[in-house]
ZASERO-684985 format. One record per residue (C-alpha): residue number from 1; residue in one letter; x, y, z. Coordinates in steps of 0.001 Angstrom, whole numbers, plus 500000, padded with zeros to 6 digits. Last residue first. Layout:
N
+-----+-----+--------+--------+--------+
!   n ! res !   east !  north !     up !
+-----+-----+--------+--------+--------+
! NUM !   a !      X !      Y !      Z !
...
+-----+-----+--------+--------+--------+
REM end
This chain:
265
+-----+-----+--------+--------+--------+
!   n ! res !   east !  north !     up !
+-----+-----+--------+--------+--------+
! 265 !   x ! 515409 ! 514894 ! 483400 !
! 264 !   x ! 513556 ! 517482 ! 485775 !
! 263 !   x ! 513768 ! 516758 ! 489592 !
! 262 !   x ! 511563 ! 514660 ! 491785 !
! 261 !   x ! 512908 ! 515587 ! 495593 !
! 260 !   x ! 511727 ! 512358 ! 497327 !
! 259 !   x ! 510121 ! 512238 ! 500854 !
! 258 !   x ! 509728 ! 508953 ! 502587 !
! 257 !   x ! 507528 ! 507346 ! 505400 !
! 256 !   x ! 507994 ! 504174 ! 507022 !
! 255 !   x ! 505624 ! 501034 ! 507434 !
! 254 !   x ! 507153 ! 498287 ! 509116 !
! 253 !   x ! 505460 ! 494314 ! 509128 !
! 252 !   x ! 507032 ! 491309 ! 511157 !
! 251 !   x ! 504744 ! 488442 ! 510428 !
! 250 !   x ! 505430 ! 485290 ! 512798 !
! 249 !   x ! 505339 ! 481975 ! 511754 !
! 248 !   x ! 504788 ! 480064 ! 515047 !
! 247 !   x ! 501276 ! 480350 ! 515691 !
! 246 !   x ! 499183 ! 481544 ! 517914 !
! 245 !   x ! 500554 ! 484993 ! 518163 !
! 244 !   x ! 498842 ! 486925 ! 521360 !
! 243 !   x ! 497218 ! 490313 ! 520445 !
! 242 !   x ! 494038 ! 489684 ! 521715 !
! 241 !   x ! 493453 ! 486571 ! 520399 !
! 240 !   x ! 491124 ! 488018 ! 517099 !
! 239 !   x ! 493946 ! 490561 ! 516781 !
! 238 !   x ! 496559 ! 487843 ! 516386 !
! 237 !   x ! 494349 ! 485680 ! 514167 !
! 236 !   x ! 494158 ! 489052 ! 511882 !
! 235 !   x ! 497916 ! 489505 ! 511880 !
! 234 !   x ! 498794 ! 486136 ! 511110 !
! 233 !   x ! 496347 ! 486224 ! 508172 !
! 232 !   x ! 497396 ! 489296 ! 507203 !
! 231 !   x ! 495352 ! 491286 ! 504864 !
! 230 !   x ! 494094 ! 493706 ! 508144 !
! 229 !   x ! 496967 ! 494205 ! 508942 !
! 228 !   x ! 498502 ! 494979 ! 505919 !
! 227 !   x ! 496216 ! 497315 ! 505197 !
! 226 !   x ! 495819 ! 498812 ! 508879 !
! 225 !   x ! 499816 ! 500109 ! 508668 !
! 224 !   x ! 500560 ! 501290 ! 511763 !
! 223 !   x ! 503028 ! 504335 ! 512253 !
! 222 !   x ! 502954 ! 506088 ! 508567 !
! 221 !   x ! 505518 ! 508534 ! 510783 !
! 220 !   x ! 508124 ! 506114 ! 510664 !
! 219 !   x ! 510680 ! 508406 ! 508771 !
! 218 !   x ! 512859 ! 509351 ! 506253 !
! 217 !   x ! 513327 ! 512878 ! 504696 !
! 216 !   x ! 514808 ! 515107 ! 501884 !
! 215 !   x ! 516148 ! 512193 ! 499496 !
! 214 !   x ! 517454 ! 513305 ! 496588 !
! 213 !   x ! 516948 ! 512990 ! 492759 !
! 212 !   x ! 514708 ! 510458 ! 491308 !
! 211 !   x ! 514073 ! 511786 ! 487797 !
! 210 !   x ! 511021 ! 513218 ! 485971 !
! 209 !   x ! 508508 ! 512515 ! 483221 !
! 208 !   x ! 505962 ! 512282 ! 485431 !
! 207 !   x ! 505025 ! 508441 ! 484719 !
! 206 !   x ! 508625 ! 508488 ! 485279 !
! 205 !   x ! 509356 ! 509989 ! 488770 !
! 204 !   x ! 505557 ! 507991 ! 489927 !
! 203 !   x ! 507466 ! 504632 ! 489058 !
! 202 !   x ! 511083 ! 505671 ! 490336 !
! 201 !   x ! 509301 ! 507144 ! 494058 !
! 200 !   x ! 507403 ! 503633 ! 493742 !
! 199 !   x ! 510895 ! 501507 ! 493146 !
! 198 !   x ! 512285 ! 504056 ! 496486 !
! 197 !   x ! 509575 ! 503366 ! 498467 !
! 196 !   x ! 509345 ! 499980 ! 497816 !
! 195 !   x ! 513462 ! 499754 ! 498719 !
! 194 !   x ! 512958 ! 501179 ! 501412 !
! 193 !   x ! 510006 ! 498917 ! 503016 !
! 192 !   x ! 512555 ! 496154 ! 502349 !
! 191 !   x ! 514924 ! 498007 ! 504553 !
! 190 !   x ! 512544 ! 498132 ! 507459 !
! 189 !   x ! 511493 ! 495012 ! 507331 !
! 188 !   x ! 514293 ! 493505 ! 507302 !
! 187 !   x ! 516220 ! 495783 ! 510363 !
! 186 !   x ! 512672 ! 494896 ! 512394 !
! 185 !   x ! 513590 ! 491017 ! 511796 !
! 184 !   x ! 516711 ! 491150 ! 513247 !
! 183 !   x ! 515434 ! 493335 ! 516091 !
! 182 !   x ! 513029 ! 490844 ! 517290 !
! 181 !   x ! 515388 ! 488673 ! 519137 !
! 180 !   x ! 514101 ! 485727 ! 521186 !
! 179 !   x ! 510970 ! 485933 ! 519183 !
! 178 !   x ! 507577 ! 485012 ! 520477 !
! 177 !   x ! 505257 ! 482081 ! 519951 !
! 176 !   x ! 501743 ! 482170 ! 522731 !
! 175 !   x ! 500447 ! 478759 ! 523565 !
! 174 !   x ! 496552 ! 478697 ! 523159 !
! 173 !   x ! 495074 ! 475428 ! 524674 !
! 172 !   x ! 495771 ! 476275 ! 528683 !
! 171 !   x ! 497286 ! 473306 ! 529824 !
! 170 !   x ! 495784 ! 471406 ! 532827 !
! 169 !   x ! 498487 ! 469905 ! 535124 !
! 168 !   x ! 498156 ! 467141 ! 536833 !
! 167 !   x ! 502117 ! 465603 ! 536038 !
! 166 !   x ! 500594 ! 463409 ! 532966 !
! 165 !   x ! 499464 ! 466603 ! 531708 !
! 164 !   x ! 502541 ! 468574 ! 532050 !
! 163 !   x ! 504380 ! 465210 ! 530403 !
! 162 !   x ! 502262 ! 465644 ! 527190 !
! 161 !   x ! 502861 ! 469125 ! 526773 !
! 160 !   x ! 506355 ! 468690 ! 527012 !
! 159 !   x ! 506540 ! 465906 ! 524335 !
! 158 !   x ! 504301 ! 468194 ! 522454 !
! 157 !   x ! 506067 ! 471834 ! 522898 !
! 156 !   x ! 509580 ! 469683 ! 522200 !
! 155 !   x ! 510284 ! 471269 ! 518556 !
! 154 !   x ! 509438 ! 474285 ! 519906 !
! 153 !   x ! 513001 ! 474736 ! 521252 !
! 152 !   x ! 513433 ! 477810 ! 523704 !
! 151 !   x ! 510399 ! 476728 ! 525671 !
! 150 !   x ! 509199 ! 478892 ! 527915 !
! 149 !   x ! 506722 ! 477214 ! 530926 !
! 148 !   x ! 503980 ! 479836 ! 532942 !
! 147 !   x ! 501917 ! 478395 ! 535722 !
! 146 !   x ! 498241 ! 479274 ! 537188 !
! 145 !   x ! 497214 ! 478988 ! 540402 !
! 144 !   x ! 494343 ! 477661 ! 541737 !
! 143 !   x ! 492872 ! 476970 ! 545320 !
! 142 !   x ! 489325 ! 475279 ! 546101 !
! 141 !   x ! 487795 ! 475278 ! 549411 !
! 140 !   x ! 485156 ! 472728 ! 550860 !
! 139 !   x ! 481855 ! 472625 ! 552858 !
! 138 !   x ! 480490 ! 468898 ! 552954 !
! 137 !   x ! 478795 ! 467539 ! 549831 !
! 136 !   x ! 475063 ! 468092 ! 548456 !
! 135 !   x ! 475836 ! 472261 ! 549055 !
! 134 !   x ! 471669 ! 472898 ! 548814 !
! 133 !   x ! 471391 ! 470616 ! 552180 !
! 132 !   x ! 473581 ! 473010 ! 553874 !
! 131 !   x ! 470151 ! 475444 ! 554232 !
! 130 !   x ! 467577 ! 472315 ! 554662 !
! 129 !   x ! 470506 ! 471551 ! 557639 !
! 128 !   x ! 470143 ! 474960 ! 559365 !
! 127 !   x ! 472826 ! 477093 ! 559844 !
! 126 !   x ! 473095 ! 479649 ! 556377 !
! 125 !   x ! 475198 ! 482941 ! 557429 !
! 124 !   x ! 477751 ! 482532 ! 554379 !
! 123 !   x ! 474577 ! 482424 ! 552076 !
! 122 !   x ! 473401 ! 485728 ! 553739 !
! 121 !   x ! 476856 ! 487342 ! 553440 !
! 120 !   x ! 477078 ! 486306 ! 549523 !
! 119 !   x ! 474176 ! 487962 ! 549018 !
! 118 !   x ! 472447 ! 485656 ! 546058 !
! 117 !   x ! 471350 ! 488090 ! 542735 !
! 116 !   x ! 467802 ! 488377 ! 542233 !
! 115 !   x ! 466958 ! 491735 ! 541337 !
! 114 !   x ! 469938 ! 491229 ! 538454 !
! 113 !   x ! 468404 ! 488207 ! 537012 !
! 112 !   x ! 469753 ! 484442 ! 537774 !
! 111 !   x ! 471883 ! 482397 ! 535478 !
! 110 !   x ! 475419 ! 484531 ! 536161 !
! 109 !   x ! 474479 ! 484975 ! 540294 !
! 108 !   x ! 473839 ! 481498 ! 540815 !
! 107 !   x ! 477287 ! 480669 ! 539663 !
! 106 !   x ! 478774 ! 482965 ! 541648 !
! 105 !   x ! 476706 ! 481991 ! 544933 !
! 104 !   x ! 478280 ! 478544 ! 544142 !
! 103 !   x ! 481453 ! 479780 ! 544083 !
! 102 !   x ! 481437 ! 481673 ! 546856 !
! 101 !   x ! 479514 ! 479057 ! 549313 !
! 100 !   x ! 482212 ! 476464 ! 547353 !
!  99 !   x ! 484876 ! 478372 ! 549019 !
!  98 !   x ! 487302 ! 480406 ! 546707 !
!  97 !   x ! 491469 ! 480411 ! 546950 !
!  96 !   x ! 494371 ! 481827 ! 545175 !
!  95 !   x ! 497718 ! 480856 ! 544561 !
!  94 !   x ! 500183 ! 483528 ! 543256 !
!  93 !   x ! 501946 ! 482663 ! 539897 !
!  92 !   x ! 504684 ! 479963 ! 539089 !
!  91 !   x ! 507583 ! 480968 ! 536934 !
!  90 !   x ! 509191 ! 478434 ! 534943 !
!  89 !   x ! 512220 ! 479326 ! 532251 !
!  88 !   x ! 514960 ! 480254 ! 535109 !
!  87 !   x ! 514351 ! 477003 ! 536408 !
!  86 !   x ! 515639 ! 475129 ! 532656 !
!  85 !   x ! 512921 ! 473174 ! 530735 !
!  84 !   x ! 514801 ! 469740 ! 529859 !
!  83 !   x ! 511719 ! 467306 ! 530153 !
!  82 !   x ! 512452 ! 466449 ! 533465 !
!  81 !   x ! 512385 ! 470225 ! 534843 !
!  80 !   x ! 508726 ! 470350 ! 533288 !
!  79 !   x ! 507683 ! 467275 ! 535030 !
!  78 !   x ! 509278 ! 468521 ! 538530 !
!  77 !   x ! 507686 ! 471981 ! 537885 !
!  76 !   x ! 503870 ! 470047 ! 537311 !
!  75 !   x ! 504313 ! 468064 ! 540133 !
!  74 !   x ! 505719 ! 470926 ! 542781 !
!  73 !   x ! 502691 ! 473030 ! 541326 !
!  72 !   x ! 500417 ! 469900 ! 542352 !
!  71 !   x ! 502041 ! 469992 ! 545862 !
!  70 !   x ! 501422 ! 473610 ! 545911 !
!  69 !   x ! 497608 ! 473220 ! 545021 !
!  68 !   x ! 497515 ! 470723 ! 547689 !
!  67 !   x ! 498796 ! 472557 ! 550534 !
!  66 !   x ! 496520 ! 476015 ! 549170 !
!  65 !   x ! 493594 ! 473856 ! 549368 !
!  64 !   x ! 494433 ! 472456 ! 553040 !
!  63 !   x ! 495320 ! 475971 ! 554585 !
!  62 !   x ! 492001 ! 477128 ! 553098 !
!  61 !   x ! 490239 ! 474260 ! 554586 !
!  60 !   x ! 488200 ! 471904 ! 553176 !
!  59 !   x ! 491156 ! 470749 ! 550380 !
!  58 !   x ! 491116 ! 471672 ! 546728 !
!  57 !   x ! 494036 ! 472054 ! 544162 !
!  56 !   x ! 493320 ! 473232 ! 540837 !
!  55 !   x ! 496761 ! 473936 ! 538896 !
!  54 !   x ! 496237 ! 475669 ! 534960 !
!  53 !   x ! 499576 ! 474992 ! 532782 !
!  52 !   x ! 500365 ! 478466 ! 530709 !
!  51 !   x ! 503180 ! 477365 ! 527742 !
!  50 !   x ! 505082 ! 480414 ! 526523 !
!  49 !   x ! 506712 ! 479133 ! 522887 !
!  48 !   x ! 510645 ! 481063 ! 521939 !
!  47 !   x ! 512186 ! 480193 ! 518712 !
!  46 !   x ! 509284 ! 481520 ! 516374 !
!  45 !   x ! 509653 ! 481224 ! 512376 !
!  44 !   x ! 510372 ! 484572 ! 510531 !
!  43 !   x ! 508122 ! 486040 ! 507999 !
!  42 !   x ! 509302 ! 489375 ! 506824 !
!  41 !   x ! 507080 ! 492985 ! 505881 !
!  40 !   x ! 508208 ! 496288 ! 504087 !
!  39 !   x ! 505530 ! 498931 ! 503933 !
!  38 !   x ! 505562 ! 502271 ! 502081 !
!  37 !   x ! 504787 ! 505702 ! 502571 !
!  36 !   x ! 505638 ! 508034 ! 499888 !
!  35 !   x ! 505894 ! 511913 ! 499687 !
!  34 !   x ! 507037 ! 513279 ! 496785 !
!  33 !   x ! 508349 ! 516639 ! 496470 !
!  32 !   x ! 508612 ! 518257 ! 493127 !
!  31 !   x ! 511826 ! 520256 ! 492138 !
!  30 !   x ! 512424 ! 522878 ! 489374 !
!  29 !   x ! 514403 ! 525268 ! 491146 !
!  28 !   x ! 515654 ! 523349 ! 494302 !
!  27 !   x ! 513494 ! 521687 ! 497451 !
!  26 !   x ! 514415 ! 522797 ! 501131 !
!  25 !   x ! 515187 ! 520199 ! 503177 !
!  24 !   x ! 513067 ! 519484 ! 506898 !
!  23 !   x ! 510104 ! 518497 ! 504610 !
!  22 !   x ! 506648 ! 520105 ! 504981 !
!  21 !   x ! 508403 ! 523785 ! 505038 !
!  20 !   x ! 505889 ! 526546 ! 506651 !
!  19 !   x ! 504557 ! 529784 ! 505520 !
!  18 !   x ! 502333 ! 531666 ! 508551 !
!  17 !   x ! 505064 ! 534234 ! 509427 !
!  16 !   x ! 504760 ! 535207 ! 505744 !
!  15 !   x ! 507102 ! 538254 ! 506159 !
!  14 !   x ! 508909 ! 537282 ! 503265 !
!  13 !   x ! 507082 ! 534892 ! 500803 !
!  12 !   x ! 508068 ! 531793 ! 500880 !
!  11 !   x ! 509328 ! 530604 ! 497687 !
!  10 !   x ! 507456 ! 527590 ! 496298 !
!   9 !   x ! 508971 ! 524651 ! 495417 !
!   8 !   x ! 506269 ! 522048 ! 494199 !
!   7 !   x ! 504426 ! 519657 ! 496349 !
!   6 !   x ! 503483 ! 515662 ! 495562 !
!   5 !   x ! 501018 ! 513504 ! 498027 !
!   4 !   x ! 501226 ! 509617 ! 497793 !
!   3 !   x ! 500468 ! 506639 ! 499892 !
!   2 !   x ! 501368 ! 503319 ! 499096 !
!   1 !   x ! 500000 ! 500000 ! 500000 !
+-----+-----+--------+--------+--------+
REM end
């Protein structure tokens, strides 16, 4: 996608506080500025995959749910260690806890209307047996946590996978690819978008019946490029997941800004 605007020199006129330069060069006698904005995009495969492994412990006591959800976590690490997965690569997240009164008042709350929502004070203050009857199981608490695995080889996320799950661990079904170095593929991007400009600036220079002389500015100032986006199929999955990349091809897209200084053959 290309965006376009041309200018011709004109002198300012003196005392014209209001006249203004659109390039940070001053065009010659004769020259037309062209202004170009053009996108340069590479396809690199991921090296990095983020694994999130969901832990549901339960006990019926707080202390008792949070013993068993750390046990499971102590599982799930163990499993990932086995498979190769360095320490530095895990990180588990705070545990957190929910009694069945709360959950179940939750749950009552989403299918019932809005003048009918459960106080969760006046379910907590429920003593007599038809009251406890509604539980159907004796009082309990249930603690989750949640997590996170890197693998620097993606060629193992199955094999790793697979053990997680044999440890207790329930895996989260998106895994999210990344980049170890993203800068590599910037530097490509940014050069092919270059060299567009620069073939467009020669395409609109001789459908004018001019030359290609100097470059007056370059810049990012395009910012996002919504074309591309929106004609990637990488890019539109990664909107639709709220910005996570599900998949390990990875689109690296950069859309900079050019002015030319056309000048007469």
């Amino acid at each position: 996608m290309t965006g376009l605007a041309l200018a011709l020199a004109v002198p300012a006129l003196a005392g014209d506080a209001g006249a203004q330069s659109v390039t940070t060069a001053p065009l010659g006698a004769n020259e037309l500025l062209l202004e170009v904005n053009a996108t340069g995009s590479v396809t690199s495969r991921a090296d990095i995959v983020t694994i999130q492994v969901q832990i549901n412990g339960s006990g019926a006591t707080v202390e008792e749910a949070r013993r068993d959800a750390e046990a499971r976590i102590r599982r799930v690490t163990q499993a990932a260690r086995a498979t190769g997965v360095p320490a530095a690569d895990i990180e588990a997240g705070e545990i957190g806890t929910m009694s069945d009164a709360m959950t179940m008042t939750m749950d009552m709350n989403m299918a019932a209307p809005v003048d009918e929502m459960v106080n969760v004070a006046e379910m907590n203050a429920m003593e007599s047996v038809g009251d406890m009857d509604m539980m159907q199981h004796a009082p309990s608490v249930t603690a989750n946590a949640m997590v996170e695995l890197r693998l620097r080889d993606i060629a193992r996320l199955d094999a790793v996978t697979l053990a997680l799950g044999e440890a207790g661990g329930t895996i989260i079904p998106m895994p999210a690819y990344s980049l170890a170095d993203a800068a590599g593929p910037r530097r490509e991007a940014r050069a092919r978008a270059l060299a567009a400009a620069r073939a467009d600036a020669e395409a609109y220079a001789a459908a004018l019946g001019m030359r290609v002389g100097r470059v007056l500015r370059v810049s990012e100032r395009a910012g996002m490029d919504f074309f591309t986006m929106m004609t990637s199929e990488n890019a539109m999955r990664r909107t639709m997941n709220g910005g996570v990349q599900t998949e390990p091809e990875i689109d690296t897209s950069m859309t900079i800004g050019v002015d030319f200084a056309l000048a007469p053959r």
